[in-house]
gemmi code that builds the backbone of each chain (N, CA, C; Angstrom):
import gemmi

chains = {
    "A": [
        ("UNK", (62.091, 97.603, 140.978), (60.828, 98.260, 140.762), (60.007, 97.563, 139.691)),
        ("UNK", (58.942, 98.097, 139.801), (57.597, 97.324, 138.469), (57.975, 97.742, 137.175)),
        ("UNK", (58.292, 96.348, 136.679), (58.512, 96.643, 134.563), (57.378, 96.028, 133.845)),
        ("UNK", (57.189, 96.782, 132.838), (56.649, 96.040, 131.664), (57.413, 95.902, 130.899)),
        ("UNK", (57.589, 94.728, 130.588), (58.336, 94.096, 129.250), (57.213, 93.538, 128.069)),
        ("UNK", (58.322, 94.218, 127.150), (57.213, 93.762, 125.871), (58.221, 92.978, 124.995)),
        ("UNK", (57.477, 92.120, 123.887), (58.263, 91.441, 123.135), (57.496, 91.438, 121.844)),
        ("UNK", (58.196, 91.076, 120.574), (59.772, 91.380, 120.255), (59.878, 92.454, 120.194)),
        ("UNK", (61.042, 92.655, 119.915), (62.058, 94.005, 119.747), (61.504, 94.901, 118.255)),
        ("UNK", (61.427, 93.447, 117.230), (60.822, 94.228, 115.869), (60.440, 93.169, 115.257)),
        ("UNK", (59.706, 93.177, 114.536), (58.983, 92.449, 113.572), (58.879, 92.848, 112.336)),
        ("UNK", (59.446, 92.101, 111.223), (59.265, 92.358, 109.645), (57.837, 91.305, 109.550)),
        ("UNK", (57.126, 91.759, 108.708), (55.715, 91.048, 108.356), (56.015, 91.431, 106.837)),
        ("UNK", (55.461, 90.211, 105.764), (54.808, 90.742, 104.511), (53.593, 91.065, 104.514)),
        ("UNK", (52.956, 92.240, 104.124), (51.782, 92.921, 103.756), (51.008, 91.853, 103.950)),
        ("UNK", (49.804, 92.026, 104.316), (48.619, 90.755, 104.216), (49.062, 89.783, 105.816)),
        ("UNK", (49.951, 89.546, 106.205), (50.566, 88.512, 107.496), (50.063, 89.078, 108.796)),
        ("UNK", (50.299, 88.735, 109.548), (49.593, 89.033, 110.634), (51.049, 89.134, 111.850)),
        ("UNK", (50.462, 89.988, 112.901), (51.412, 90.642, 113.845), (50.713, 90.429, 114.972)),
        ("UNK", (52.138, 90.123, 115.878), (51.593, 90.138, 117.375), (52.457, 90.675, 118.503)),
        ("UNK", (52.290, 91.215, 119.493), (53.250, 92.090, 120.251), (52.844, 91.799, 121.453)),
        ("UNK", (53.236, 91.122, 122.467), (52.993, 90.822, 123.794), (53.677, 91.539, 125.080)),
        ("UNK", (53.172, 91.900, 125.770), (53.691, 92.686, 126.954), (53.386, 91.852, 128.621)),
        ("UNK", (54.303, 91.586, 128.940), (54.217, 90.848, 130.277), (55.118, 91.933, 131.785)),
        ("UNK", (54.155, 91.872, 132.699), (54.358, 92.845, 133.842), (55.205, 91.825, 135.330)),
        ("UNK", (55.584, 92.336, 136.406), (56.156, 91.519, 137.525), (55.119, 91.658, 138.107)),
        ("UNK", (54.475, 92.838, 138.128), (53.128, 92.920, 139.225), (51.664, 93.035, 138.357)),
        ("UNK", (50.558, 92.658, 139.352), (49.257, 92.790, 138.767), (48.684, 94.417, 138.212)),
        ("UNK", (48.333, 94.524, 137.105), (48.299, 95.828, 136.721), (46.606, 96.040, 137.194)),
        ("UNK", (46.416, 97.029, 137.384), (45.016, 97.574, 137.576), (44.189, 98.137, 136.018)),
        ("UNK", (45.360, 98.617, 135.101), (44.834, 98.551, 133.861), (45.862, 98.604, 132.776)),
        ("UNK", (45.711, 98.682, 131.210), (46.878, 98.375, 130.779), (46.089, 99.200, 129.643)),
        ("UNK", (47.423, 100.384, 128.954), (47.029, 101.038, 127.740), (48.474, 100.560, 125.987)),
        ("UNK", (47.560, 100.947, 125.295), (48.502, 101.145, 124.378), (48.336, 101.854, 123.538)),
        ("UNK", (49.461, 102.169, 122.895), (50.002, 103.685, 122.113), (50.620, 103.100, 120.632)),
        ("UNK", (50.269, 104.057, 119.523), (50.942, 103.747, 118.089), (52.179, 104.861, 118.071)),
        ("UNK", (53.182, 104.435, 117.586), (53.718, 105.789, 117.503), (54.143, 105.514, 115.858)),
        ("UNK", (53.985, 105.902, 115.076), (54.178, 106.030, 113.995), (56.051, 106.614, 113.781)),
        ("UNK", (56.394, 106.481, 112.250), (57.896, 106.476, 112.206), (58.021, 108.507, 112.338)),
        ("UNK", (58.812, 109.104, 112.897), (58.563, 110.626, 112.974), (57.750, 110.937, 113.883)),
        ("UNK", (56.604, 110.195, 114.780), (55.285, 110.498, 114.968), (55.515, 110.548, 116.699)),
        ("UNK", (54.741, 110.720, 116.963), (54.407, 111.069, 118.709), (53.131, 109.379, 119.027)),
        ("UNK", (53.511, 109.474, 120.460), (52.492, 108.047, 120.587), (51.193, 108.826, 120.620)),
        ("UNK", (50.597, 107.667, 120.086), (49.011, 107.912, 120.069), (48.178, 106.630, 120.780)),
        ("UNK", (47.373, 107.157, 121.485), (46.662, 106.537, 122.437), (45.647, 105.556, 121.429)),
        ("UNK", (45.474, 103.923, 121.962), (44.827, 103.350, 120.981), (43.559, 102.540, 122.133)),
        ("UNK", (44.236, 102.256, 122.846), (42.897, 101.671, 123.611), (43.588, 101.189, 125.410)),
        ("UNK", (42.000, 101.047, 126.184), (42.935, 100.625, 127.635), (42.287, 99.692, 128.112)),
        ("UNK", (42.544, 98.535, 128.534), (42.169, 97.798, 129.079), (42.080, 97.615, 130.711)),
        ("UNK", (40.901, 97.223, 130.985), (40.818, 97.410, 132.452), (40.679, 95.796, 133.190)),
        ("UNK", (39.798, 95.280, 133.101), (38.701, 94.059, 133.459), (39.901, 92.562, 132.860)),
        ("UNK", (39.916, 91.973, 133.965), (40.746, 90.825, 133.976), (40.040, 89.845, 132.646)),
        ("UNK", (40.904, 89.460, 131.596), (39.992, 88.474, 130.794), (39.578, 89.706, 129.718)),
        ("UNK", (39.355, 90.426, 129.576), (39.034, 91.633, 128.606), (39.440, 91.687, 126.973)),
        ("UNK", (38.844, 91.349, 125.988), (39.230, 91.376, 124.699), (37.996, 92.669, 123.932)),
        ("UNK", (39.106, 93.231, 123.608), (38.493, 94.689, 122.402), (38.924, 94.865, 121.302)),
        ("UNK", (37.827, 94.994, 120.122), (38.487, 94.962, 119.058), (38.639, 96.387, 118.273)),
        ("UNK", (39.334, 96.806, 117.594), (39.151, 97.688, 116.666), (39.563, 97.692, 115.447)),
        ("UNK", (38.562, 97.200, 114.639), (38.643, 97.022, 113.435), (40.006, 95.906, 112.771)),
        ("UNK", (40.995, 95.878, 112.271), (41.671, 94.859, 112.452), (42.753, 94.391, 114.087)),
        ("UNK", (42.778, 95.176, 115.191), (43.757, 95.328, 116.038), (42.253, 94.468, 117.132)),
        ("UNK", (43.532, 93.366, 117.361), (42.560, 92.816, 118.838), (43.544, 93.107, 119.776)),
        ("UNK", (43.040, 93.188, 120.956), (43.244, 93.644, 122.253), (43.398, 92.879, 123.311)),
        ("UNK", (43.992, 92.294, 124.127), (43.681, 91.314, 125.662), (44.207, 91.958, 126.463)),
        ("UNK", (43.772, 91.667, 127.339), (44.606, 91.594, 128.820), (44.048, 89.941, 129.785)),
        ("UNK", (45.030, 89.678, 130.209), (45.264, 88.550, 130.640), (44.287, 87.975, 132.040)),
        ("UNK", (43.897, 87.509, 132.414), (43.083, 86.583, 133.439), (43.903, 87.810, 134.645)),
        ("UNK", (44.765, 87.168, 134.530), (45.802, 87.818, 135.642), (46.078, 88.939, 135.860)),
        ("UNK", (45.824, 89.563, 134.852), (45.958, 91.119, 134.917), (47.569, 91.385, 134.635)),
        ("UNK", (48.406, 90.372, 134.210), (49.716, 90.719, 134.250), (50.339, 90.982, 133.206)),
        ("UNK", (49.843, 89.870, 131.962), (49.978, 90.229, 130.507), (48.960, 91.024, 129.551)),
        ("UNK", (49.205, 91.166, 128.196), (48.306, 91.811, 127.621), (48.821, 91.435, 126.174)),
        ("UNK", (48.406, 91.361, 125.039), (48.842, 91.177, 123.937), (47.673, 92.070, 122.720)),
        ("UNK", (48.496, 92.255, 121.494), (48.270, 93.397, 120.498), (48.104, 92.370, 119.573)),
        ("UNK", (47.256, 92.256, 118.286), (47.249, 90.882, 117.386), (46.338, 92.118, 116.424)),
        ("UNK", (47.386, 91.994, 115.431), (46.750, 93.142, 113.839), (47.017, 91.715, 112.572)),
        ("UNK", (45.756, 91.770, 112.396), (45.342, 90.716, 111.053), (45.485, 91.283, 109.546)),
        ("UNK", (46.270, 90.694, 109.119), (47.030, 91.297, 107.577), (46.857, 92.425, 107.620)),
        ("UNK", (48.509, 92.505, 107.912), (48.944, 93.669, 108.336), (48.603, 94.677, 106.599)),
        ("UNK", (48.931, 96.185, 107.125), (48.918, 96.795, 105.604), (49.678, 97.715, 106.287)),
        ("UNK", (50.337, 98.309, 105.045), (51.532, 99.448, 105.180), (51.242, 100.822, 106.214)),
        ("UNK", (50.378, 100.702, 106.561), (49.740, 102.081, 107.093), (49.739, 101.523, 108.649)),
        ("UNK", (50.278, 100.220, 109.222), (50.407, 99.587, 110.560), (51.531, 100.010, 110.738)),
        ("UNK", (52.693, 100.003, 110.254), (54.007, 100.482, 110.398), (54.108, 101.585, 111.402)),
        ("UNK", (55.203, 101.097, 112.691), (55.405, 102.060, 113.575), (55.710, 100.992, 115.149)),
        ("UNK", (55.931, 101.778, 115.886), (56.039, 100.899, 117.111), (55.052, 101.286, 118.312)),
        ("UNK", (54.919, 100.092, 118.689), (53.367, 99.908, 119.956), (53.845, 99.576, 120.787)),
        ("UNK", (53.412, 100.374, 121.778), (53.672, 100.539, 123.631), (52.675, 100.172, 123.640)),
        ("UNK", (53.050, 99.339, 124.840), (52.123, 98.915, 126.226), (52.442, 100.090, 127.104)),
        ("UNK", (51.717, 100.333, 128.274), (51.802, 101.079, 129.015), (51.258, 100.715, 130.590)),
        ("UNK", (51.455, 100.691, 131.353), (50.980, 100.545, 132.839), (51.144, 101.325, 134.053)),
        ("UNK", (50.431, 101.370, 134.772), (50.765, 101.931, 136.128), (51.617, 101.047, 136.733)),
        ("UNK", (52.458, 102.335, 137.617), (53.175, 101.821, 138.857), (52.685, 102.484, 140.124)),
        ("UNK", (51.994, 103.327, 140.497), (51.029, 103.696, 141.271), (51.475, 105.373, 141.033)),
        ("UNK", (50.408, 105.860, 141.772), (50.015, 107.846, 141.801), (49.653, 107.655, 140.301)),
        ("UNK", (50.710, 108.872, 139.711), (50.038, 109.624, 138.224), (50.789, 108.958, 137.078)),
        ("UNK", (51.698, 107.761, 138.018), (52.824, 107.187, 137.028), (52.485, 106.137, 136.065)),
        ("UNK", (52.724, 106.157, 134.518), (52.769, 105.517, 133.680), (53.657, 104.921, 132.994)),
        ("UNK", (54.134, 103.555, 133.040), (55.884, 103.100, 132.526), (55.045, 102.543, 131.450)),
        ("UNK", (56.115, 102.567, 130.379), (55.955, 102.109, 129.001), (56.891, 100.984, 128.622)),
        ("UNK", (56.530, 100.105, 128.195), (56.774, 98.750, 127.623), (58.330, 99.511, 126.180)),
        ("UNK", (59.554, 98.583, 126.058), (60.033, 99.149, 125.648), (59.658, 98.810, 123.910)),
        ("UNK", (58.489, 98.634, 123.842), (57.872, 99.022, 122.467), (57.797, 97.969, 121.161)),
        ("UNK", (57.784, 97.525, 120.176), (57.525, 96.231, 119.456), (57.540, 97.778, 118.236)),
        ("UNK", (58.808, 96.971, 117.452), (58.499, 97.928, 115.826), (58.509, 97.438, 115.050)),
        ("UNK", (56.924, 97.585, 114.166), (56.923, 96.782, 113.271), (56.919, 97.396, 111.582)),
        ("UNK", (57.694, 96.594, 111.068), (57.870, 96.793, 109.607), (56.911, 96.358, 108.873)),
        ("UNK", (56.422, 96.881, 107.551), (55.623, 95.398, 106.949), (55.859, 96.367, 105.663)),
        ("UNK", (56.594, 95.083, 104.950), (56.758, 94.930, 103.170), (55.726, 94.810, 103.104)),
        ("UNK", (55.657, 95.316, 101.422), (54.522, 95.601, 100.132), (54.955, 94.488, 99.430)),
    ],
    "B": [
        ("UNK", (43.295, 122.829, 115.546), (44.349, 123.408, 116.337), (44.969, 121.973, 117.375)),
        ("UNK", (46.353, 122.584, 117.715), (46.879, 121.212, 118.178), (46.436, 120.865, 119.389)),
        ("UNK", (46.357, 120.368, 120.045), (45.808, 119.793, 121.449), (47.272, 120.130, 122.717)),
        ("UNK", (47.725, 119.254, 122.404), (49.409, 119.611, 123.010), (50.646, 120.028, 122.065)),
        ("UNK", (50.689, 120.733, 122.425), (52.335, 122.098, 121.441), (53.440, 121.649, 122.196)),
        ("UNK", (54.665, 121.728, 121.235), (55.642, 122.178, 122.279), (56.528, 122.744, 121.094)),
        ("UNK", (57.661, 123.820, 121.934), (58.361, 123.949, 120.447), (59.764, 124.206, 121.963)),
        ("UNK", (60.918, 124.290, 120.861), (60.838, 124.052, 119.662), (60.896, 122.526, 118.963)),
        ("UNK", (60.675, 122.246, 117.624), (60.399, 120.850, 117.189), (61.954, 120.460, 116.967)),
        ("UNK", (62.852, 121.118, 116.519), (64.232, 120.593, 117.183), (65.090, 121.081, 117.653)),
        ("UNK", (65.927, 121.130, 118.494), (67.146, 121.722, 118.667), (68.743, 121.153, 118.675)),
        ("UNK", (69.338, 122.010, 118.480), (70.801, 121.696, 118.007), (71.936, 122.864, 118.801)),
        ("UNK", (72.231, 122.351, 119.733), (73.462, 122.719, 120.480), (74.637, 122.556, 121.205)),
        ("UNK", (75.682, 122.721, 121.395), (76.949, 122.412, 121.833), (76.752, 122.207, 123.785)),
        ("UNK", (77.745, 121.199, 124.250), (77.941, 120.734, 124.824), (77.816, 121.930, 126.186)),
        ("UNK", (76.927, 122.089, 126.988), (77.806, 123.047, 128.267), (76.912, 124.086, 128.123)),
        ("UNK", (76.071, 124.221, 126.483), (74.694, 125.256, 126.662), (74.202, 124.821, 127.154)),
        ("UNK", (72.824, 126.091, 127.696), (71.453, 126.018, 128.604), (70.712, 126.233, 127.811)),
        ("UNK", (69.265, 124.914, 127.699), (68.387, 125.419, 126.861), (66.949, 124.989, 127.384)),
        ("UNK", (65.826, 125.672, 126.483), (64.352, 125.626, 127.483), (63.759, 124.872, 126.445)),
        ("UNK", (62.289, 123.908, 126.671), (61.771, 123.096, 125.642), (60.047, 123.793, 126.310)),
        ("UNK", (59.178, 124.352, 125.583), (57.789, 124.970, 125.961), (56.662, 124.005, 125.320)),
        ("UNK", (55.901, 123.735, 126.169), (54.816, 122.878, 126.487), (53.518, 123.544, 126.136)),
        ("UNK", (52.562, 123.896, 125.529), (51.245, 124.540, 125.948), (50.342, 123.238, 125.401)),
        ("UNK", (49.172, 123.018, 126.622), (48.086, 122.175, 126.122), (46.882, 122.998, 126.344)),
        ("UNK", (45.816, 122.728, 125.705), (44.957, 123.756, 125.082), (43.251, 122.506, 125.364)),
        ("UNK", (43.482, 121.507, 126.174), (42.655, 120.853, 126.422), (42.235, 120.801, 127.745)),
        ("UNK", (42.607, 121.571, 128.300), (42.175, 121.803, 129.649), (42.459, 120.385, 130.903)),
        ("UNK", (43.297, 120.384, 130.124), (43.901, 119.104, 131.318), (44.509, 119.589, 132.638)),
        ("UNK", (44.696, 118.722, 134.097), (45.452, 119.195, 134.672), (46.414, 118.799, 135.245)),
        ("UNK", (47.014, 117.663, 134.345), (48.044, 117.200, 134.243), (49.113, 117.054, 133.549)),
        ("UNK", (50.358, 117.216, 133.753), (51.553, 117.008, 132.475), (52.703, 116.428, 132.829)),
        ("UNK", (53.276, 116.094, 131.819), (54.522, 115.039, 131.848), (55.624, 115.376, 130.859)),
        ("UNK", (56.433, 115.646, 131.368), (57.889, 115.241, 130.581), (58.228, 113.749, 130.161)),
        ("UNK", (58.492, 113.235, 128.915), (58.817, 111.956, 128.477), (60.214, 111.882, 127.937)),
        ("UNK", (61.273, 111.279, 128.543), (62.269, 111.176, 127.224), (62.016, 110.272, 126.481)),
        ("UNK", (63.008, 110.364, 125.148), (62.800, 108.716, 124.211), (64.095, 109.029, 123.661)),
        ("UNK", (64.561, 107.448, 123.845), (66.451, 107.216, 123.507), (66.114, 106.817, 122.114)),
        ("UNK", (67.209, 106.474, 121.765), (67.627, 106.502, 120.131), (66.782, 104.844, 120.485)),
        ("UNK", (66.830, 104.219, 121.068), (66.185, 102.708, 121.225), (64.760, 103.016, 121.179)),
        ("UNK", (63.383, 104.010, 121.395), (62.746, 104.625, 121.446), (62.030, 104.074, 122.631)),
        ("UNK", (63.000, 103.854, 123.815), (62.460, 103.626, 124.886), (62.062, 104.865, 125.536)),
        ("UNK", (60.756, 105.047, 126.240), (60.135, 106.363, 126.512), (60.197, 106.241, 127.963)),
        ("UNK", (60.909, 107.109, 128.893), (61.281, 106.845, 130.432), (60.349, 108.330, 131.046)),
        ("UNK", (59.541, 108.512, 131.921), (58.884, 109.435, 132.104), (59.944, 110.518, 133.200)),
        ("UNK", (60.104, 111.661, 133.303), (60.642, 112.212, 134.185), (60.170, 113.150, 134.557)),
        ("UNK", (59.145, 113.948, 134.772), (58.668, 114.567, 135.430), (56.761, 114.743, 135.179)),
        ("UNK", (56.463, 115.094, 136.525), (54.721, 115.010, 136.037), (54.089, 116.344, 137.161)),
        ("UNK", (52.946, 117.809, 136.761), (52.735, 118.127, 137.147), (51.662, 117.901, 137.262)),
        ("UNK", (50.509, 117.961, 138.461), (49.577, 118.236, 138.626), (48.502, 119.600, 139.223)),
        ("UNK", (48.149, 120.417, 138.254), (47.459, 121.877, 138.492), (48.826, 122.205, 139.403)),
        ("UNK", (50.169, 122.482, 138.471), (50.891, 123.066, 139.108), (51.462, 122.487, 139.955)),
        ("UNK", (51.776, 121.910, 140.372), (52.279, 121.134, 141.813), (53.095, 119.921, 141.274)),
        ("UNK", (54.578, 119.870, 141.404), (54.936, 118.765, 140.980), (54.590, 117.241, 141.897)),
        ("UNK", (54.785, 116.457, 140.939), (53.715, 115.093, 141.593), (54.757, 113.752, 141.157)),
        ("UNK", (55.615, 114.040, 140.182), (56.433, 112.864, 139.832), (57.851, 113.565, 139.295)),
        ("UNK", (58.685, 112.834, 140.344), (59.988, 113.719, 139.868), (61.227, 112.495, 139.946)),
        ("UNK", (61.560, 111.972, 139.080), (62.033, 110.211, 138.342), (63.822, 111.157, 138.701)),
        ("UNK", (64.118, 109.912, 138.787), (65.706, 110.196, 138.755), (66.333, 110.547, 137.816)),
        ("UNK", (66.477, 112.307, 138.082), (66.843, 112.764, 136.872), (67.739, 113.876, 137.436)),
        ("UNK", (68.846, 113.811, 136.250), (69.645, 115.067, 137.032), (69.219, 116.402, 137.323)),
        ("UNK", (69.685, 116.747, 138.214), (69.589, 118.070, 138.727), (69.380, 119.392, 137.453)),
        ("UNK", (70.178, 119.102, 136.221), (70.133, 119.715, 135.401), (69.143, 120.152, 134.685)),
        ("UNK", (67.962, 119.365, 134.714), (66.970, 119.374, 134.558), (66.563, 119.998, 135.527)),
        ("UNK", (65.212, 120.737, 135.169), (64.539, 121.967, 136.071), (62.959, 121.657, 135.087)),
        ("UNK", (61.945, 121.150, 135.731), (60.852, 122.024, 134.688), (59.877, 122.662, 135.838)),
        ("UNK", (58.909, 123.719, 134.984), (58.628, 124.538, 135.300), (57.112, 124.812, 135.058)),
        ("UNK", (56.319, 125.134, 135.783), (55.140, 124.900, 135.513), (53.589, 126.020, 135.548)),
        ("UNK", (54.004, 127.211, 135.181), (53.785, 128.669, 135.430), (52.328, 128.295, 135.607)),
        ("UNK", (51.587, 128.215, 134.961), (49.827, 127.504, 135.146), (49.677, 125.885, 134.641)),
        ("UNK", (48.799, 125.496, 134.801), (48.133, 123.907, 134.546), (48.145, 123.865, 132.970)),
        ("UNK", (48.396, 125.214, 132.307), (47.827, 124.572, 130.935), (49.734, 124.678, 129.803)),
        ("UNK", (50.657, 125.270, 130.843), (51.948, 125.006, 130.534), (53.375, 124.084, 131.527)),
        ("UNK", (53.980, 123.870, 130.507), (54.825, 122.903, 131.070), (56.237, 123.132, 130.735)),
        ("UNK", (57.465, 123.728, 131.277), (58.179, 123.953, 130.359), (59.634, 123.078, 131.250)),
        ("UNK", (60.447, 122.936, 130.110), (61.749, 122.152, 130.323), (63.024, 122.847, 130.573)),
        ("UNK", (63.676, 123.016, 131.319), (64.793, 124.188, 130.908), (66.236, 122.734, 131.360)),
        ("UNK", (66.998, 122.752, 130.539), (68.112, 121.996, 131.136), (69.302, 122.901, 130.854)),
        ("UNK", (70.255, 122.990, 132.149), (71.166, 123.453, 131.854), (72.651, 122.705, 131.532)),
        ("UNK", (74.118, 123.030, 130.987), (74.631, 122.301, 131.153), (74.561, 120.906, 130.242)),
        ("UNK", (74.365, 121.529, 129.163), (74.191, 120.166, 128.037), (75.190, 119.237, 127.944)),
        ("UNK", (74.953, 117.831, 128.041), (75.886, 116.916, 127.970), (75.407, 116.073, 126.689)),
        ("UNK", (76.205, 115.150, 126.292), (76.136, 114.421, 125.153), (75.104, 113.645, 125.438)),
        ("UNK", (75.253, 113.185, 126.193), (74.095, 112.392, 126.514), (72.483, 112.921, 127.157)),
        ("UNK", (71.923, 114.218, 126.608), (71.004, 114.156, 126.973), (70.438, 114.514, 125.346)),
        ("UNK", (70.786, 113.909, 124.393), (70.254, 113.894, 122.610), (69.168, 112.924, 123.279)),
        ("UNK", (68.118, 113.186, 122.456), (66.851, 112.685, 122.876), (65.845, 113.335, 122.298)),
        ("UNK", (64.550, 112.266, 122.247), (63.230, 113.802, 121.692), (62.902, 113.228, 122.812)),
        ("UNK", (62.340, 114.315, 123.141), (61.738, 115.213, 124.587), (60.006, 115.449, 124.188)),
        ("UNK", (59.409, 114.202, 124.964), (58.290, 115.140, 124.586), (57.060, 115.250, 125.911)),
        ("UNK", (56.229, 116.545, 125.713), (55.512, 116.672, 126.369), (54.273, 115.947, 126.272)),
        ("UNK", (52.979, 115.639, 127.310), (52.036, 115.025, 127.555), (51.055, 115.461, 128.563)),
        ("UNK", (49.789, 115.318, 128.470), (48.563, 115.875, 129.337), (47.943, 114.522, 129.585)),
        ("UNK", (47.095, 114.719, 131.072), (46.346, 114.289, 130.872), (44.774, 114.725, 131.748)),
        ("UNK", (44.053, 114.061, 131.826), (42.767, 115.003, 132.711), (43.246, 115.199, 133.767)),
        ("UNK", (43.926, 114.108, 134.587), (44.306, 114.467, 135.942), (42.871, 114.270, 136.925)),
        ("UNK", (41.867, 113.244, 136.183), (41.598, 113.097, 137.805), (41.625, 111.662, 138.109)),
        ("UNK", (41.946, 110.557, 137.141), (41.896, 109.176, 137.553), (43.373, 108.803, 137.450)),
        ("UNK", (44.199, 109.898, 137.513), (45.721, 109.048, 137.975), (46.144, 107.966, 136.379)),
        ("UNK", (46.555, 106.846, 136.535), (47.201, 106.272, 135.522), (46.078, 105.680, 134.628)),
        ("UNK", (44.768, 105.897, 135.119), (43.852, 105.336, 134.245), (43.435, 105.795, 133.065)),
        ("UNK", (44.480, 107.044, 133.217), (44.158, 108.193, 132.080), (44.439, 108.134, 130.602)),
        ("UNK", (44.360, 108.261, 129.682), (45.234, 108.239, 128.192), (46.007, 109.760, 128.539)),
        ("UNK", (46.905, 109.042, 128.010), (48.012, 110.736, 128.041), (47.954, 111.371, 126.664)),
        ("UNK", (48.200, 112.225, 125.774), (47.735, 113.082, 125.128), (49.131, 113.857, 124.759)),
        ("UNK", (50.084, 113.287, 123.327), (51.410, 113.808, 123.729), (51.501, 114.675, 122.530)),
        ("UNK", (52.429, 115.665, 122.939), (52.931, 116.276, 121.702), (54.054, 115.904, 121.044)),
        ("UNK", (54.051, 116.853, 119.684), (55.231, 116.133, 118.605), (56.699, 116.070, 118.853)),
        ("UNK", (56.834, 116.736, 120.301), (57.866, 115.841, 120.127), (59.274, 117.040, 120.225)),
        ("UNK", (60.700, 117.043, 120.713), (61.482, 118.086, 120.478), (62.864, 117.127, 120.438)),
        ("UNK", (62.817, 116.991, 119.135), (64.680, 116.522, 118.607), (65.879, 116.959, 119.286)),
        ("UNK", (66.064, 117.088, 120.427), (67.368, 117.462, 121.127), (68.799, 117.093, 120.493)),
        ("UNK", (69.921, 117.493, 119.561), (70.925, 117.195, 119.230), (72.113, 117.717, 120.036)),
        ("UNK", (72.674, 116.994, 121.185), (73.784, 118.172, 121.482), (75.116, 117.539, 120.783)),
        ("UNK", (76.314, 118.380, 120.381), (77.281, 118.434, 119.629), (78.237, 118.645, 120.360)),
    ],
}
model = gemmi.Model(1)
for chain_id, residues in chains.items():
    chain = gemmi.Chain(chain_id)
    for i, (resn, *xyz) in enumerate(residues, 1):
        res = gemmi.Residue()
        res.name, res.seqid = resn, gemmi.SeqId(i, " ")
        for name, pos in zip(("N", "CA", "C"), xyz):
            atom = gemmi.Atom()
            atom.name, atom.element = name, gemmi.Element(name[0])
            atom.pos, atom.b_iso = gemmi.Position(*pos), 0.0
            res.add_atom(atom)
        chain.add_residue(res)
    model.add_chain(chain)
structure = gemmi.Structure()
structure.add_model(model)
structure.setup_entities()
């Protein structure tokens, strides 16, 4: 069946360094979301990408999704303590279904 | 006020109890989802209603039952606790009319410990 795989597993950053979390699919996605979940915390919806080639920014967190529609990547520019937590990708597999990327957790020293 | 509830926020019980996990979303969605998440905090979806009507039902044991009295509740009942169903359990909405294009909308979450 259709996976999203995400990579890495975890990431230590020092404060100020920069982070990146990539998610690669077997099939062409029609759109691609991602989620913060903070340490204790529930995921929180951060942005979705639709449009092949697509870059969105929010404030330090850039956004892609791939030409192909297959990858997507997360890129947070000096990092700060308040990034801490782990980020899903998310995708359809068709109907109401949403599979989640098994997540990127990132640490970041002070 | 919270958007999506569920309680209780944890539970703790022995092996072979039956127990219920309650859902209320308060955003008028008409969609919902059961999520597990393993100690790896991989999040595997297992069940999804739509205005009542189940719509996604993932390979999940029988033990599992959820339940879906109106669109704006969602509830979990598993019977038959095994060790292996420790997990937070959490619930999720979403509008329900563009399918996966949706942001889902989750609540905090229910600490399942069985012993």
């Amino acid at each position: 069946g259709q996976q999203v795989m995400q990579i890495p597993q975890y990431q230590h950053v020092q404060e100020g360094e920069d982070f990146t979390t990539y998610c690669n699919s077997s099939t062409t996605l029609s759109n691609i979301q991602w989620y913060k979940q903070r340490p204790g915390g529930h995921p929180v919806f951060l942005i979705q990408l639709v449009k092949s080639g697509e870059v969105k920014k929010q404030k330090r967190l850039t956004f892609q999704f791939g030409e192909a529609k297959k990858n997507s990547s997360l890129h947070i520019t000096a990092t700060q303590t308040t990034d801490v937590g782990t980020y899903f990708c998310a995708g359809p597999t068709g109907g109401f279904k949403t599979i989640f990327g098994a997540g990127t957790r990132l640490f970041v020293k002070a | 006020d919270t958007a999506v509830s569920q309680t209780p926020k944890y539970l703790v019980t022995q092996m072979g109890n039956d127990k219920s996990i309650k859902c209320e979303q308060n955003l008028g969605h008409d969609t919902m989802y059961w999520y597990k998440q393993d100690s790896k905090k991989f999040l595997k979806i297992m069940f999804s209603y739509n205005n009542k009507e189940l719509i996604i039902n993932e390979t999940v044991p029988n033990r599992f039952s959820p339940k879906s009295p109106d669109k704006a509740h969602l509830n979990l009942h598993i019977n038959s606790l095994e060790l292996g169903d420790s997990a937070v359990y959490f619930c999720a909405s979403s509008r329900g009319q563009e399918g996966p294009r949706e942001k889902l909308f989750f609540g905090s979450g229910t600490q399942l410990s069985v012993l």
